[in-house]
C-alpha positions in Angstrom: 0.0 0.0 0.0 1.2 3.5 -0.8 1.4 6.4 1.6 -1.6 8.4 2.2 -2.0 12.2 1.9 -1.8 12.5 5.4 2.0 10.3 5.9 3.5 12.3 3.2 2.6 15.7 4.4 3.9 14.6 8.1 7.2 13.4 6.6 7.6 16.4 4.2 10.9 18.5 5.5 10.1 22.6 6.2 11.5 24.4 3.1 15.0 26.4 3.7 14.5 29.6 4.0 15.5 32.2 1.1 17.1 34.2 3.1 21.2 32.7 4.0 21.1 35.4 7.2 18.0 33.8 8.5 19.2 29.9 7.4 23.0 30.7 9.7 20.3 32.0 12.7 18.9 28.7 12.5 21.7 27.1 12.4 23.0 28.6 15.5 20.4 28.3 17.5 20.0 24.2 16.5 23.5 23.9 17.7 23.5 26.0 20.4 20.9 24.0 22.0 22.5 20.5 20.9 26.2 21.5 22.3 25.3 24.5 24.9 25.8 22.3 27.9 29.3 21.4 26.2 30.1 24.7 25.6 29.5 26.4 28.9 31.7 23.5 30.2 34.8 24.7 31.4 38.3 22.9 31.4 38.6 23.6 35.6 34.8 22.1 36.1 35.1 19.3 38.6 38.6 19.6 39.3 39.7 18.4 42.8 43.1 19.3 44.9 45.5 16.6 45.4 46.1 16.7 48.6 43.0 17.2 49.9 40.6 15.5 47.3 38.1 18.5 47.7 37.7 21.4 45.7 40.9 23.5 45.7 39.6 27.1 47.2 42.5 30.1 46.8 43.7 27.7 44.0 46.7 28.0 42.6 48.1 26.0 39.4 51.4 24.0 39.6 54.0 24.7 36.6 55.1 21.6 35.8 56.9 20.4 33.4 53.8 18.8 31.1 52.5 22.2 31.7 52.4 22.7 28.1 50.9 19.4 27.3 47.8 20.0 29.3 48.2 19.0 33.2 47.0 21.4 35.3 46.9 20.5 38.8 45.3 23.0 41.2 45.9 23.1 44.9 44.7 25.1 47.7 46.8 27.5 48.6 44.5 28.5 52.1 45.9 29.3 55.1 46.5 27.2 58.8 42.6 27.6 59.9 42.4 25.6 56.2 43.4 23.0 54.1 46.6 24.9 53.8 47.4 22.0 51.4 50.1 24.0 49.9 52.6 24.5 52.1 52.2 20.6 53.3 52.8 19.7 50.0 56.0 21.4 49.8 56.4 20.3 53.4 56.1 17.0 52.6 59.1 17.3 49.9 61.4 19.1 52.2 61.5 16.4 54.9 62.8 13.8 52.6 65.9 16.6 50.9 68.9 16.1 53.5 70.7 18.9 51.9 70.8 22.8 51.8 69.2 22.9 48.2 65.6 23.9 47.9 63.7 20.7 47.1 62.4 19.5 43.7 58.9 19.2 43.8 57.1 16.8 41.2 53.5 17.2 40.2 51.3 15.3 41.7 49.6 14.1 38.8 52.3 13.6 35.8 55.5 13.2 38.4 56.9 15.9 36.3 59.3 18.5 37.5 57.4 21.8 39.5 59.1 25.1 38.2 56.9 27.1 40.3 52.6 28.0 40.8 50.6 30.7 39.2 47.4 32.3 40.1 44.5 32.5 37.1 42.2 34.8 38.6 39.2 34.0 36.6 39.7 30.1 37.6 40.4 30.6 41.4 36.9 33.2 41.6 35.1 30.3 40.0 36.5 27.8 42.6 36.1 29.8 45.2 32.4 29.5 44.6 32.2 25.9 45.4 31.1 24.5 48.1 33.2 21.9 50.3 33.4 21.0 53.9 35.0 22.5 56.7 38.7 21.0 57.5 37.8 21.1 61.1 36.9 17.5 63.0 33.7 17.0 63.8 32.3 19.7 62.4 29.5 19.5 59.7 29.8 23.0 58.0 29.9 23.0 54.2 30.0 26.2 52.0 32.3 28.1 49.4 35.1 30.2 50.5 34.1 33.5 51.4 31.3 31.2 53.9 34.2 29.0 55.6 36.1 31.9 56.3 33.2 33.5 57.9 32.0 30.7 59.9 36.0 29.5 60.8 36.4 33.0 62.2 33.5 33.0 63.8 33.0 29.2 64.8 37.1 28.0 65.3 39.1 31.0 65.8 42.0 28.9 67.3 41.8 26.8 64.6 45.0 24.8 63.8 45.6 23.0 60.8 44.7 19.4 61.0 46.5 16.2 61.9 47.8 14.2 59.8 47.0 10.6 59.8 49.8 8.3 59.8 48.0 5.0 59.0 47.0 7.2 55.5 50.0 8.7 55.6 52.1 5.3 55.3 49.6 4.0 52.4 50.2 7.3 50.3 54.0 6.6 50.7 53.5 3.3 49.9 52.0 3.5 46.7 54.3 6.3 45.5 56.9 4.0 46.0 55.3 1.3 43.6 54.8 3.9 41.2 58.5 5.2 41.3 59.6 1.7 40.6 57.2 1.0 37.8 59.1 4.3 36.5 62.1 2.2 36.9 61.6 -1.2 35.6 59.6 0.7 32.3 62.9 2.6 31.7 65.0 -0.7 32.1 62.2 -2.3 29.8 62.7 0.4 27.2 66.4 0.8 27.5 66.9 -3.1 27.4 64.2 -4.7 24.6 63.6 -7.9 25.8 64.8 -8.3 29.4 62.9 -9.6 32.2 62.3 -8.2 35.5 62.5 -11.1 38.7 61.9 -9.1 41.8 64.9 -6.8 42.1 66.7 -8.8 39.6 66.5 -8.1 35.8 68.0 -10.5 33.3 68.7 -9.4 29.8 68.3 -11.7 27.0 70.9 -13.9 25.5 72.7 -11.9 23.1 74.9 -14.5 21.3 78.6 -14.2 23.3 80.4 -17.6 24.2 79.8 -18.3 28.1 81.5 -21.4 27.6 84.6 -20.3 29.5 82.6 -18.2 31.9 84.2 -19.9 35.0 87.7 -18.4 33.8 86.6 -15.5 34.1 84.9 -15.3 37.5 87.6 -14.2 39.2 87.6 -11.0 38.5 84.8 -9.4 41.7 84.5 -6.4 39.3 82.7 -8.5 36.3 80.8 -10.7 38.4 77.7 -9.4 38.1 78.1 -8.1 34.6 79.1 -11.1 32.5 76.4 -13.2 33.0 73.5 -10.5 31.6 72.1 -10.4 35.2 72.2 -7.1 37.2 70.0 -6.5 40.6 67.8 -3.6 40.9 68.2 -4.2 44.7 71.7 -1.8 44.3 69.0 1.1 44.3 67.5 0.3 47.1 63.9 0.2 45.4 62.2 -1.3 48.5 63.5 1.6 50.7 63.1 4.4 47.6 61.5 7.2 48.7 59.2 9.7 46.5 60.8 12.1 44.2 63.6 10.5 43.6 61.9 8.5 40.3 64.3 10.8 38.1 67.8 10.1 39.5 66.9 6.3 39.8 66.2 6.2 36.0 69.4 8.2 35.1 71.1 5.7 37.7 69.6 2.5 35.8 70.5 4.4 32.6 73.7 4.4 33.5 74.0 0.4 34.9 72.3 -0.5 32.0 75.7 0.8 29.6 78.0 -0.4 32.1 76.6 -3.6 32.3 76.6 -3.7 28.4 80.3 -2.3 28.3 81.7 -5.2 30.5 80.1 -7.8 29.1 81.3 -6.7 25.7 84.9 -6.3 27.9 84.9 -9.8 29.4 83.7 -11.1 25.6 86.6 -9.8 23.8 89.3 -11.2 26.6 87.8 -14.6 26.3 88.6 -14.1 22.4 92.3 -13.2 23.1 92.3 -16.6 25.3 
């Protein structure tokens, strides 16, 4: 059966308009109410401070060194009666730096170097205008900035920053550690094709020297670990590596990796001249 009168004149399309000005308004206005939520969205919406998993209020941006590549990490940068998450993030770094030099903060988020924070004053008013909870125990305030400073003052004016808890404490140190030696075994992965990783121990694949007078050679304590294409991670220490140190412990496994190479290509050659 063919469509009725009635069918065709519900499926007929509106004509276009004659005039191209009018056609471009309609055209706006269909997308801008198919993509208007996605273009009021802004790239800070639903961000959340590091350090204190809430929304950062006095944010400030750390300039890392994926800066350019899009990481933006935001952190409070409040004051003691706060989260004051800032200065016990660069707290944090300080206690593990031994020396006189300033300490070498990495990004929380890419483990990138920190040059430095800037303040994006369109960003930190937005923020600012969220709502979180007050850092205080047992209290059950929630409100945006310019509320928690009113009630802090008002409600916990010898306010002092709170504890931190060492049972959380110990688990955030923990799995920074098993990140910063997945950073280390992907370097030795990259640097060595083929190798496998055993624990501390990584063993790099045969690569076609005579081991046959191995024994001979054995002798020599400076070659014993090289000459038989085993080398153990354990030299760095990986169980006790603390955070921020995932840069030098690449360099450092860099640097095994090519002496490790260099002596084995050593011990081949004076097994040749034997």
């Amino acid at each position: 059966m063919g469509r009725t009168k009635e069918q065709a004149t519900l499926t007929r399309y509106p004509p276009c308009p004659r005039n191209p000005a009018k056609f471009n308004d309609i055209n706006k206005a269909l997308q801008e109410k198919g993509y208007g939520k996605a273009l009021k969205r802004k790239p800070w919406t639903g961000v959340t401070c590091p350090v204190c998993l809430e929304v950062p209020h006095n944010s400030v941006v750390l300039l890392c060194s994926s800066y350019h590549k899009g990481c933006r990490p935001y952190m409070c940068a409040t004051g003691n009666r706060f989260s004051n998450c800032l200065e016990q993030y660069k707290k944090a770094y300080a206690k593990d730096e031994k020396s006189d030099k300033p300490p070498e903060l990495l990004c929380p988020l890419c483990r990138g170097q920190v040059k430095g924070w800037t303040v994006v004053e369109k960003e930190r008013k937005y923020l600012n205008s969220k709502k979180r909870s007050c850092m205080n125990d047992e209290c059950l305030f929630y409100g945006s900035y310019r509320q928690l400073k009113k009630h802090v003052k008002e409600n916990h004016p010898r306010a002092k920053p709170r504890a931190i808890d060492p049972v959380l404490e110990a688990k955030w140190k923990k799995l920074e550690v098993e990140r910063e030696r997945s950073d280390v075994i992907s370097t030795v992965m990259s640097s060595t094709p083929g190798a496998m990783v055993f624990g501390d121990y990584v063993i790099e694949p045969y690569n076609g020297y005579d081991h046959q007078d191995d024994s001979d050679d054995y002798s020599d304590s400076s070659d014993d670990e090289m000459e038989g294409g085993v080398f153990e991670l354990g030299a760095f220490d990986l169980g006790r590596l603390q955070p921020r140190s995932a840069a030098i412990s690449s360099r450092g496994i860099r640097g095994m990796i090519i002496r490790n190479r260099w002596a084995r290509s050593r011990g081949a050659s004076r097994r040749r001249q034997t």
